[in-house]
C-alpha positions as CSV (number, residue, x, y, z in Angstrom):
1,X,89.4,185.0,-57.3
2,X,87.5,182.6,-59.5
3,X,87.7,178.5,-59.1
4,X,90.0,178.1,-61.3
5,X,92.5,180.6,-59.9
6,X,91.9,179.2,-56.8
7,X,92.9,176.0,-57.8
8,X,95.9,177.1,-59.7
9,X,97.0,179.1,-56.6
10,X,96.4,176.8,-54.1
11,X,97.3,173.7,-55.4
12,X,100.3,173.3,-52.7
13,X,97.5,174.1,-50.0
14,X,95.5,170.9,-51.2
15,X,98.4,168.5,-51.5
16,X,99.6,169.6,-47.8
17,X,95.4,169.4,-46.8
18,X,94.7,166.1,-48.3
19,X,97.9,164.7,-46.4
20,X,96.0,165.1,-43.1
21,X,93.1,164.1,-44.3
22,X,94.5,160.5,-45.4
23,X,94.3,159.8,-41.6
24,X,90.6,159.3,-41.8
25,X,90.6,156.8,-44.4
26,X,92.6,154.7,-41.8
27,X,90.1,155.0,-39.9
28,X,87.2,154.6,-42.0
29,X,88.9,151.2,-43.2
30,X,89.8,150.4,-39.4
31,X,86.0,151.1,-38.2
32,X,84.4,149.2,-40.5
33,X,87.0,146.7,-40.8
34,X,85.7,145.2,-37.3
35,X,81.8,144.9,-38.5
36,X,82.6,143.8,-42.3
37,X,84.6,140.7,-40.9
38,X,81.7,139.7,-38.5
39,X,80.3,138.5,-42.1
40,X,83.7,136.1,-42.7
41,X,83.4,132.7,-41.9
42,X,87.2,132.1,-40.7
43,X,87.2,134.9,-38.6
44,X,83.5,133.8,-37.1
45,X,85.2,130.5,-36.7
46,X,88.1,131.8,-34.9
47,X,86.3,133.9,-32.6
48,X,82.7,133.0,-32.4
49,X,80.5,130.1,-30.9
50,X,78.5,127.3,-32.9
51,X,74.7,128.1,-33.2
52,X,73.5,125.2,-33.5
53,X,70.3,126.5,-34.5
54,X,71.7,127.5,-38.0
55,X,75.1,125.0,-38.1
56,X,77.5,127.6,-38.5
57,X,79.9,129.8,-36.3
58,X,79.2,133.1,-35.4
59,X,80.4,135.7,-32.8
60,X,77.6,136.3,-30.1
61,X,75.9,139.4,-29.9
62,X,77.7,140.6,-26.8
63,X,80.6,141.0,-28.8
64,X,79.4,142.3,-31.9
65,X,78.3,145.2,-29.5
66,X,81.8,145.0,-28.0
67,X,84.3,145.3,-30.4
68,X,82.9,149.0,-32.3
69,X,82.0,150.1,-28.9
70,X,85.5,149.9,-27.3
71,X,86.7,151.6,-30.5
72,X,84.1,154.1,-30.1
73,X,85.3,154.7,-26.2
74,X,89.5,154.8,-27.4
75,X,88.4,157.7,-29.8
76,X,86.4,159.4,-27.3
77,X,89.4,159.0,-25.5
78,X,91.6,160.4,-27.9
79,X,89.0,163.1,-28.6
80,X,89.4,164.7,-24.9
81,X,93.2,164.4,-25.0
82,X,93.5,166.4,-28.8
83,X,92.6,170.0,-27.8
84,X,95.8,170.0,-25.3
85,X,97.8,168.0,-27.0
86,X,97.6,170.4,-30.3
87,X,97.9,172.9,-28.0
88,X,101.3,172.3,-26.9
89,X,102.6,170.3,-29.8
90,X,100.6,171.9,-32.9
91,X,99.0,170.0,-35.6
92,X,101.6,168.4,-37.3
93,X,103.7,166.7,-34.4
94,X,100.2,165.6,-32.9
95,X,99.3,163.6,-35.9
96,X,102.7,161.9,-36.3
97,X,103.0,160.9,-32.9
98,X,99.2,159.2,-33.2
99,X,100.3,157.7,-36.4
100,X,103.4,156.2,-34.7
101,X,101.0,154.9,-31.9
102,X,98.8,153.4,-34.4
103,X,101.4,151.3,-36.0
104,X,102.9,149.8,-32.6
105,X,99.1,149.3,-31.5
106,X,98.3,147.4,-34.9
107,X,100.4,144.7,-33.4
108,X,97.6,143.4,-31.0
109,X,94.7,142.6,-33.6
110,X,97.1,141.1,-35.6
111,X,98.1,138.5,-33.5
112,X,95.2,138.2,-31.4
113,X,94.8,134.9,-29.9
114,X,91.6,135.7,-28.5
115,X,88.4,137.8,-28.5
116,X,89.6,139.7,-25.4
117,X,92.9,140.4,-27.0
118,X,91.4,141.2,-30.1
119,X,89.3,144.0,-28.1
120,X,91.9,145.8,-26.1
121,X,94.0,146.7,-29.5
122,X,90.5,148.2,-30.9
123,X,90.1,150.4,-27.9
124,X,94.1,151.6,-28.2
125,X,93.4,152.2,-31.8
126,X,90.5,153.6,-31.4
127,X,92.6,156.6,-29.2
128,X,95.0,158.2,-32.3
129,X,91.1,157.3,-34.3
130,X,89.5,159.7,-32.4
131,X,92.4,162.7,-32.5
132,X,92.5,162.0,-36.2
133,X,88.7,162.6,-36.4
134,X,89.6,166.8,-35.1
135,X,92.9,167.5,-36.2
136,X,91.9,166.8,-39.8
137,X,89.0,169.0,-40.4
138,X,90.1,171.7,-38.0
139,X,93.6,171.6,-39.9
140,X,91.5,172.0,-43.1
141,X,89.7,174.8,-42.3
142,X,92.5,177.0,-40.9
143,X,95.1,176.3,-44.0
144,X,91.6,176.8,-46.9
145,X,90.6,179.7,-48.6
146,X,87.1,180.9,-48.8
147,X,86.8,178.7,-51.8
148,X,88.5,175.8,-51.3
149,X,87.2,175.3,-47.5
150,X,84.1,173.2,-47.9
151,X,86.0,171.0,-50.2
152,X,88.4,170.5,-48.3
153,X,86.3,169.7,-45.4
154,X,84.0,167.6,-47.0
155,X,86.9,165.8,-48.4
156,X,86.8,164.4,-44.8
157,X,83.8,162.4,-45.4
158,X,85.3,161.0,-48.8
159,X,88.4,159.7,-47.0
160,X,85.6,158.0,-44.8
161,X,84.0,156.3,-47.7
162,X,87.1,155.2,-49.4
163,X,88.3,153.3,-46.0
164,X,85.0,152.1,-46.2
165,X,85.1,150.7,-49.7
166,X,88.8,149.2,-49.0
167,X,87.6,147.5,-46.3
168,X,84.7,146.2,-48.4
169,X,86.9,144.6,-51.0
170,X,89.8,143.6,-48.6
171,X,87.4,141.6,-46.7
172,X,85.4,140.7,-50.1
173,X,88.8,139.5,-51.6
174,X,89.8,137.2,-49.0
175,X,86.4,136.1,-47.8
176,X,87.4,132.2,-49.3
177,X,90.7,132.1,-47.2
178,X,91.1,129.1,-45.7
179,X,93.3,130.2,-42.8
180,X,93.5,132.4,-40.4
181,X,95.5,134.8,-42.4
182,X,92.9,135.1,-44.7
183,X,91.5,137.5,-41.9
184,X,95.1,139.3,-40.4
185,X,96.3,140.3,-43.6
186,X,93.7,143.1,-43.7
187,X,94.9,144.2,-40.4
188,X,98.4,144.5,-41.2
189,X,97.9,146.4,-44.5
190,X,96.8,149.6,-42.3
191,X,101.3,149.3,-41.3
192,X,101.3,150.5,-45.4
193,X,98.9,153.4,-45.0
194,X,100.8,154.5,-41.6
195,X,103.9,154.4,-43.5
196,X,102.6,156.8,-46.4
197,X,101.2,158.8,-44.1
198,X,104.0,159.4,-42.2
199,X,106.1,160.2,-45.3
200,X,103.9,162.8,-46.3
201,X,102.9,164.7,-43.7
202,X,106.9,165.1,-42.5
203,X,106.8,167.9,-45.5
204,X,103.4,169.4,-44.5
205,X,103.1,172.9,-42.9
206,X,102.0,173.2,-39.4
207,X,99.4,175.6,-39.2
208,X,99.8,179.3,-39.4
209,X,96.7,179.7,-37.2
210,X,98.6,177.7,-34.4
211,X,102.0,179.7,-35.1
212,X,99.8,182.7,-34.4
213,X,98.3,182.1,-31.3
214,X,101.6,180.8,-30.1
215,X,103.1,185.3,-31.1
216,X,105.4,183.2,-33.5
217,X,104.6,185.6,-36.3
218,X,107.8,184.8,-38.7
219,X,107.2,181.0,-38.3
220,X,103.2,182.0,-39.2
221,X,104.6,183.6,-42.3
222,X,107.0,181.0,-43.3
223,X,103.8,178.6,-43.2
224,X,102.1,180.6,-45.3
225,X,104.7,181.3,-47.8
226,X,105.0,177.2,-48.1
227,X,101.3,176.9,-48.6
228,X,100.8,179.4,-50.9
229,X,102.0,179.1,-54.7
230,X,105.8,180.1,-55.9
231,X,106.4,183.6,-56.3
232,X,103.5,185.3,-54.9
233,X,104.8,187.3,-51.5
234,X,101.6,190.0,-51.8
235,X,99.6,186.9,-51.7
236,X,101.2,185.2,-48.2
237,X,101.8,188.6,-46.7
238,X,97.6,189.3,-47.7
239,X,96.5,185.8,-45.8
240,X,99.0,186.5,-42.9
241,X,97.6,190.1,-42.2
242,X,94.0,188.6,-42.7
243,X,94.4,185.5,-40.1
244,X,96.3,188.7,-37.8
245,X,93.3,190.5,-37.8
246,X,90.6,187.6,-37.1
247,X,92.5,186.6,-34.4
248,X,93.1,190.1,-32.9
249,X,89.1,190.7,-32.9
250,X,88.5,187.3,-31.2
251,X,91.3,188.1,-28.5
252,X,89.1,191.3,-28.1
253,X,85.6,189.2,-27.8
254,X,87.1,186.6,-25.3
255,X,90.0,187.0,-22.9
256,X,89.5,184.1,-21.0
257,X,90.7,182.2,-24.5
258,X,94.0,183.9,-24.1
259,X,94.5,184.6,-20.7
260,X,92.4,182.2,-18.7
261,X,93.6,178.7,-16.9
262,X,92.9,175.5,-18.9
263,X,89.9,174.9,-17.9
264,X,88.2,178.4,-17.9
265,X,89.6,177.9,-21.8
266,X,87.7,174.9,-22.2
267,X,84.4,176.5,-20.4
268,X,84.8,179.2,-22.3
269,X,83.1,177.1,-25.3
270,X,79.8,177.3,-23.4
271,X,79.9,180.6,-22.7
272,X,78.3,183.5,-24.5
273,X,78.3,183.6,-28.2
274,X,80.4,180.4,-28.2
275,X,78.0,178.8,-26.5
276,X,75.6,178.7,-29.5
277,X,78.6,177.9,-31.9
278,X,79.3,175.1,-29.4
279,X,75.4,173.6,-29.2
280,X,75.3,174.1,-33.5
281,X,78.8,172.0,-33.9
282,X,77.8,169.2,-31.2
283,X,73.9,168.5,-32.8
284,X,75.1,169.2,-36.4
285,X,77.3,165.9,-35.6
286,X,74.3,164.2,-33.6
287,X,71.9,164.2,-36.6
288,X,75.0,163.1,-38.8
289,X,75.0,160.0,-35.8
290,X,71.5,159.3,-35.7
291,X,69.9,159.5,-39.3
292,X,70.4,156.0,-39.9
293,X,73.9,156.1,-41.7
294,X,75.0,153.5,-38.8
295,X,73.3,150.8,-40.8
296,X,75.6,151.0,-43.6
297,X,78.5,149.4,-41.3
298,X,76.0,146.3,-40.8
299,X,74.7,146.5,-44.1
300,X,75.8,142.7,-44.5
301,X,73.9,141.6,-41.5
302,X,70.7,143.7,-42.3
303,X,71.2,142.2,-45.8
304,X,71.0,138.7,-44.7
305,X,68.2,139.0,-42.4
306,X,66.2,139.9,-45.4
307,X,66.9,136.9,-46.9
308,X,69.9,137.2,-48.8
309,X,73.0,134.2,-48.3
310,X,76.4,135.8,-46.5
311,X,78.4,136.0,-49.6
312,X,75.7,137.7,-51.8
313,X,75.6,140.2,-48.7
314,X,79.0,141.4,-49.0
315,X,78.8,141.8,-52.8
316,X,76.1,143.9,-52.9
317,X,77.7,145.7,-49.8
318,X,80.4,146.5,-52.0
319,X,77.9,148.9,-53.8
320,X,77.6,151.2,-50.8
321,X,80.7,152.6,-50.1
322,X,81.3,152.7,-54.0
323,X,77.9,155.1,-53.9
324,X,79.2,157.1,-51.4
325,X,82.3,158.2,-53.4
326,X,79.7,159.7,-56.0
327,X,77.4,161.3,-54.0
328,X,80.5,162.6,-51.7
329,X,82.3,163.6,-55.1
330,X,78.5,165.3,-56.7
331,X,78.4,167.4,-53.2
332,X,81.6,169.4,-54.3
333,X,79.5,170.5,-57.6
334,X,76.0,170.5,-55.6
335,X,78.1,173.0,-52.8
336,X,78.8,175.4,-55.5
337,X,74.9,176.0,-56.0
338,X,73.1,175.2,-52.9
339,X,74.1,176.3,-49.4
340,X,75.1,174.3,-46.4
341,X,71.9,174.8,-44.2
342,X,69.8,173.9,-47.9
343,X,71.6,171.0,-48.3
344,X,71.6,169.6,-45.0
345,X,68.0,170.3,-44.6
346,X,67.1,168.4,-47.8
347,X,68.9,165.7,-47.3
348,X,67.9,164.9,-44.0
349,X,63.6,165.0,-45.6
350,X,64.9,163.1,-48.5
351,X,67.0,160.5,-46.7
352,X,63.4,159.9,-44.4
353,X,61.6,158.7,-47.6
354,X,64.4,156.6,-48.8
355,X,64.5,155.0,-44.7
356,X,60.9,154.6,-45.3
357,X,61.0,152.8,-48.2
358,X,64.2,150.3,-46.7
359,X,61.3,149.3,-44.1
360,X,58.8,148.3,-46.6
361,X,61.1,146.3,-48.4
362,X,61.0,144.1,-45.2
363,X,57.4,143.1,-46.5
364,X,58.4,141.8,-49.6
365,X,58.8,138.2,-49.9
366,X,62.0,135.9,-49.9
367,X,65.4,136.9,-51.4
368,X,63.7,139.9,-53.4
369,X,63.5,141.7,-49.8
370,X,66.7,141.4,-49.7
371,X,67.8,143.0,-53.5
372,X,65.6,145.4,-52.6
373,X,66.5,146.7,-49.6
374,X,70.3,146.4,-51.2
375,X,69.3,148.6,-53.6
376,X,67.3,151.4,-51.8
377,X,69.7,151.1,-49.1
378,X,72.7,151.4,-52.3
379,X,71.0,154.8,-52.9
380,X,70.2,156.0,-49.6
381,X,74.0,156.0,-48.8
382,X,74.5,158.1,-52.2
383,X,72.4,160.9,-50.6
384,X,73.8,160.5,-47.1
385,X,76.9,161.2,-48.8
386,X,75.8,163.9,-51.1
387,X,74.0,165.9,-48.6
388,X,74.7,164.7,-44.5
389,X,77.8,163.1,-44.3
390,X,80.1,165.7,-46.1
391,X,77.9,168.8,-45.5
392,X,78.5,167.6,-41.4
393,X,82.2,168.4,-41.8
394,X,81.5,171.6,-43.7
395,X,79.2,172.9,-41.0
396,X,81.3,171.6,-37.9
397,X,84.4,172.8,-38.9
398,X,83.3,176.5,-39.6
399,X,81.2,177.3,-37.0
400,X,83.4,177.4,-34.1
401,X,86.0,180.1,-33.7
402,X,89.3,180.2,-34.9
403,X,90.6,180.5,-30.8
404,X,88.4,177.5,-30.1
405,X,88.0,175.5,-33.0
406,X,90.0,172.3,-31.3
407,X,88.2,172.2,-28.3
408,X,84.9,172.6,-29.8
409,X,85.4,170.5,-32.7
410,X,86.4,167.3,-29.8
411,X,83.4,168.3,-27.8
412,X,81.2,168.1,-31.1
413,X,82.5,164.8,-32.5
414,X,82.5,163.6,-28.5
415,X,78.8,164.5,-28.8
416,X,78.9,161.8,-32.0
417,X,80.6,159.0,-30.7
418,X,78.5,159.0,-28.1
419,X,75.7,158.4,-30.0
420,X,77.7,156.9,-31.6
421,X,77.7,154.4,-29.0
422,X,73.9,154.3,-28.5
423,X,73.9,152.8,-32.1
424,X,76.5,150.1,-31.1
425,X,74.2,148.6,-28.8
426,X,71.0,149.3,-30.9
427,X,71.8,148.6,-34.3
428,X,73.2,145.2,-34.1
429,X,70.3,144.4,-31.7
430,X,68.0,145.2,-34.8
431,X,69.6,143.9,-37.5
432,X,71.3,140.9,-36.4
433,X,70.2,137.3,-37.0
434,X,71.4,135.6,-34.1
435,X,69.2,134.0,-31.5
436,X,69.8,137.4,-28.7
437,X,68.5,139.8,-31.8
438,X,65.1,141.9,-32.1
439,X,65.6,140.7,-36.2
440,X,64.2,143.9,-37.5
441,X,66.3,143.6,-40.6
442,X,65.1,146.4,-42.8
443,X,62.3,147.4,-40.5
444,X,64.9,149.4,-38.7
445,X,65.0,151.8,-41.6
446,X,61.5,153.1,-39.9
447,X,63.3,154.4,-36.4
448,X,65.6,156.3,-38.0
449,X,63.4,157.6,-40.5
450,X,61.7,159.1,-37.7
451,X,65.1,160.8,-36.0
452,X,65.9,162.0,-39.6
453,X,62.6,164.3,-39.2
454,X,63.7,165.3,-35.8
455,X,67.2,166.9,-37.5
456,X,64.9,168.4,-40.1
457,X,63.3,170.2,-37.7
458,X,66.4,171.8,-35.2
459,X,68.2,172.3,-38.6
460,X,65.3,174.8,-40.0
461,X,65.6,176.2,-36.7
462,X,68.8,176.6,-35.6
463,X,71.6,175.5,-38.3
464,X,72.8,178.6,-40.0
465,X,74.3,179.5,-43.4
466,X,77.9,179.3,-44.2
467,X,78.6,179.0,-47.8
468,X,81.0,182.2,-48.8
469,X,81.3,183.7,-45.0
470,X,84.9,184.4,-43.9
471,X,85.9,183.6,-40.6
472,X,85.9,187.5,-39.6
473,X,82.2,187.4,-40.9
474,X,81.0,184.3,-38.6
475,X,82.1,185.9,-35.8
476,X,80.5,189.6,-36.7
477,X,77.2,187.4,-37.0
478,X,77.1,185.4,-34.0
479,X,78.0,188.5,-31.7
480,X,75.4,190.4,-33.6
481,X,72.5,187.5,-32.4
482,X,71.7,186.8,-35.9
483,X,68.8,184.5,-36.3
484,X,70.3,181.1,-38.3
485,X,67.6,181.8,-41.0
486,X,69.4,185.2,-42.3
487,X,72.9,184.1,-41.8
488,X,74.5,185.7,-45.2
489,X,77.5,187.4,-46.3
490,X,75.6,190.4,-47.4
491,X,74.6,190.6,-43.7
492,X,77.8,190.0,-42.5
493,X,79.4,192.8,-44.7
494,X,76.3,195.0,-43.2
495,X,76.6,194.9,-39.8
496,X,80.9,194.9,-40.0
497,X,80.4,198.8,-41.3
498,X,77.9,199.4,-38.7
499,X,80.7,198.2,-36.0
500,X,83.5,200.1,-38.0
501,X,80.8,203.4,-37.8
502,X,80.5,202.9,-34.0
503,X,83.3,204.4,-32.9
504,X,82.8,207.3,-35.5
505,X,79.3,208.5,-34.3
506,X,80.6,208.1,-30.4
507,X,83.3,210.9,-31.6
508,X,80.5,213.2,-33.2
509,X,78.3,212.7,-30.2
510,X,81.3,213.7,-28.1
511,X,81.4,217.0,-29.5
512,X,78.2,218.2,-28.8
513,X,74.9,219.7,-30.0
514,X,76.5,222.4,-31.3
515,X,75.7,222.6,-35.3
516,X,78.6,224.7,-36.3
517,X,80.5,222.6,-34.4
518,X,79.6,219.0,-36.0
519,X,79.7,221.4,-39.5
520,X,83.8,222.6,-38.5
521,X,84.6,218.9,-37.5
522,X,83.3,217.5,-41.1
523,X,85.0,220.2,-43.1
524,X,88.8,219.6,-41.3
525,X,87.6,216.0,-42.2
C-alpha cells in the first residue's frame, strides 16, 4: 500500500493511537511545569529563601534538585509496576486507572502549603508519568502498520514538546500574577487534559496483540475489525492472521515467555537474542538522556546566567519548545528518506557542533551571550527533535519483541530516568545562578557535547536499521546474528526463505544418496 492509502485506511487506527499518546503531553507539561516555575517570582516567593546577595527570592538548590528528581523516582516507580499491570489488565484499563490516579494526586500540588507538600504530590504523579511513558509507544507500535509505525511512535516525542510549549506559555502568561494563584492555576488545568483523556480513550481498542497472548482470538479480531476502516473484512482478517503468525514464531524462539514464572519472564529479556534487543532499547534511551537535551528544561536558568533578566529568559524560552514541534513534525518527512540508524547517527555529530557552539557563546560579552546562546540553543532543540528525540521512540519501540515489548520497553526508559536522574543533580548544579552553583551557564554545552560523541560511536556500532522491517523480519534478523550495520529488509526477506528451505533440504537429505531416488522424489513433486 502507498502513503496515501495508508492513511485513508487507517485513519481509525490513528485517532484510537493519538488518544494514548495525549498522556505524554500531560506529562511533558507536568515535567517541565516544575523547572519553568523555578523562573516565577510568586512561586519563588512562596517557596524559596531571600538571597540577599541578589535581593530577591529564590528556591535553594537543594530543592531545585529535589522536586524533578522525586518525579523522576514516582515514574521509575510506575515504570517497574507497568509490565504486570498491562499484563493482567491490558492496555486500555491500565491507562485509565493511571489517569484517574493522576487527577486525585493533582490535588496535593495544588494546594500545597509547603515545599515538602509540594514534593510528595510530584513523586505520586510522577508514578501514572512513568506507566504513561511505556504503554504509549508500546500501544503504538502493536496497533501501526508498517507505514504508519514510526509516525506514530515518534508522535510520542511531539506530545512531549507540546506539553512543553503549554507549559512555557502557561507559566509565560501568568508570570505577573500577583497571588498565589497566579502559580496553581497551571496545576489545576492538567484536571482538563485528564478529563479529555479519559473521554477518549473509553472508545479506544485494547490491543489485539494483548488479546492474543491472552488465546482470546475473537476479542483480537473484534479489535482489529474496530481499528481498521469500514467495510474491509479481508483487510482485519489479513492483520489478524499476520499478528497470529509473529506471535506463534516467537512462542517457538522463547518458551520461558509463555510458560515460565514471572520473573524467568522478566529475565528472559537478558537472555539470548533478547538480550541484545534489551541492551539496543536501554542505551538508545541513554544517549536520548545524556546528549544535552536536559538543558532545555533549565533553559531559563542557563539563559539568565548568561546575562539575560528573568522575564527576557522565559520569552526567548518560549522559542524552544515551539522549534521542537518543527523539527519533530520535519522528522515524519526526513523518516520517509533517511533510515533510523542514519538519522540518529547524524543528529547525534550534528547536535555536538551546535553544543559546541552554546559553550562559546559563554565568551561573548554581556546580554549578547545570552541572545546567543538563546538562539543556538533555539536551534539545537530543532535538531534534537528532528533527529534524537523522535527517532528514540522509533528505535525503542521496535526493537524489542512483540512477547516482550512491555517489559523491555520499562527496563529501557528505567535505564533513562536514571540518567535521567544523574542530570537532576548535574544540570542545575551547572546552570544555576545561586550562591551553591558551579555557574557554567552555557559552558555546560561542552560536557555534553562530548557524551553526544560517545552515542555517535555505540550507535555506528551497535544501533541497527529498522525503517520498512516487519516485526516477523526483526526477529528473523536478530536470531540470525546479523551485524547492526546490514540490518535491511532485503536481508530479512533473504534469510526468512533460507529458514522456510531448511526443513526442505533436511527431507532430501533424509532420503539418501541415491540419485534416482532424489530424481523420483522431485518428479511426484
Amino acid at each position: 500500500m502507498t502513503f496515501k492509502e495508508v492513511l485513508k485506511a487507517d485513519r481509525r487506527l490513528i485517532f484510537y493511537s493519538l488518544g494514548f499518546s495525549g498522556t505524554i503531553i500531560m506529562e511533558g507539561y507536568g515535567l517541565a511545569l516544575i523547572t519553568y516555575l523555578f523562573s516565577f517570582a510568586m512561586f519563588n516567593k512562596k517557596y524559596g529563601a531571600y538571597q540577599s546577595t541578589k535581593g530577591e527570592y529564590e528556591i535553594e538548590y537543594i530543592w531545585k534538585a529535589l522536586l524533578p528528581l522525586v518525579a523522576q523516582l514516582g515514574s521509575i516507580v510506575g515504570i517497574l509496576i507497568t509490565a504486570p499491570i498491562t499484563k493482567a489488565l491490558g492496555y486500555k484499563q491500565t491507562t485509565q486507572l493511571m489517569l484517574f490516579l493522576s487527577a486525585c494526586f493533582v490535588f496535593m500540588p495544588f494546594f500545597a502549603f509547603n515545599i515538602q507538600i509540594l514534593m510528595a504530590g510530584f513523586l505520586l504523579q510522577g508514578i501514572p508519568w512513568g506507566v504513561f511513558q511505556v504503554v504509549s509507544p508500546a500501544y503504538a507500535s502493536e496497533i501501526a502498520s508498517l507505514q504508519l509505525r514510526p509516525i506514530l511512535t515518534t508522535w510520542n516525542n511531539l506530545c512531549w514538546v507540546i506539553g512543553q510549549l503549554m507549559a512555557s506559555a502557561v507559566v509565560k502568561g501568568f508570570e505577573g500574577g500577583s497571588d498565589e494563584k497566579s502559580f496553581r492555576i497551571p496545576f489545576a488545568l492538567q484536571w482538563i487534559f485528564i478529563g479529555i483523556l479519559l473521554i477518549y480513550i473509553t472508545f479506544a481498542p485494547e490491543s489485539p496483540y494483548w488479546h492474543l497472548q491472552k488465546n482470546q482470538v475473537s476479542e483480537a479480531r473484534r479489535a482489529i475489525t474496530k481499528i481498521v476502516r469500514k467495510g474491509a473484512p479481508d483487510l482485519a482478517e489479513q492483520k489478524l492472521a499476520l499478528m497470529q503468525h509473529t506471535m506463534a514464531q516467537e512462542r517457538k524462539q522463547d518458551a520461558t515467555a509463555e510458560h515460565g514464572s514471572g520473573f524467568q519472564r522478566f529475565l528472559g529479556m537478558f537472555r539470548g537474542v533478547d538480550a541484545r534487543r534489551t541492551e539496543i532499547a536501554c542505551v538508545a534511551w541513554l544517549i536520548q538522556a545524556l546528549c544535552g537535551a536536559s538543558i532545555i528544561p533549565w533553559a531559563p536558568k542557563l539563559f539568565e546566567s548568561a546575562g539575560l533578566p528573568p522575564s527576557q529568559a522565559l520569552s526567548v524560552n518560549i522559542a524552544l519548545p515551539a522549534a521542537g514541534i518543527v523539527g519533530t513534525l520535519a522528522s515524519w518527512w526526513l523518516m520517509r528518506y533517511m533510515g533510523r540508524r542514519q538519522i540518529y547517527l547524524w543528529g547525534l555529530l550534528v547536535m555536538s557542533v551546535f553544543l559546541v557552539g552554546c559553550g562559546c557563546a559563554s565568551f561573548l560579552p554581556g546580554k549578547t551571550a545570552g541572545w546567543a546562546a538563546g538562539g543556538i540553543l533555539t536551534v539545537y532543540t530543532a535538531i534534537y527533535d528532528l533527529t534524537i528525540g523522535p527517532i528514540c521512540y522509533s528505535i525503542v519501540s521496535e526493537i524489542p519483541s512483540i512477547r516482550r515489548r512491555a517489559a523491555t520497553l520499562s527496563a529501557a526508559r528505567g535505564t533513562y530516568l536514571v540518567a535521567g536522574l544523574l542530570n537532576h543533580f548535574l544540570t542545575p548544579k551547572m546552570v544555576g545562578t545561586d550562591d551553591q552553583s558551579w555557574k557554567w551557564g552555557a559552558k555546560t554545552g561542552f560536557f555534553y557535547a562530548g557524551l553526544c560523541i560517545l552515542g555517535a560511536v555505540y550507535t555506528f556500532w551497535r544501533i541497527p536499521e529498522t525503517n520498512n522491517i516487519s516485526a516477523r523480519g526483526l526477529d528473523i534478523l536478530f536470531q540470525n546474528g546479523t551485524s547492526a550495520r546490514y540490518f535491511s529488509p532485503e536481508k530479512a526477506t533473504a534469510l526468512e526463505a533460507s529458514e522456510a528451505a531448511r526443513p526442505v533440504l533436511a527431507q532430501y537429505g533424509s532420503l539418501g544418496s541415491d540419485p534416482s531416488v532424489h530424481e523420483a522424489r522431485g518428479k511426484s513433486g
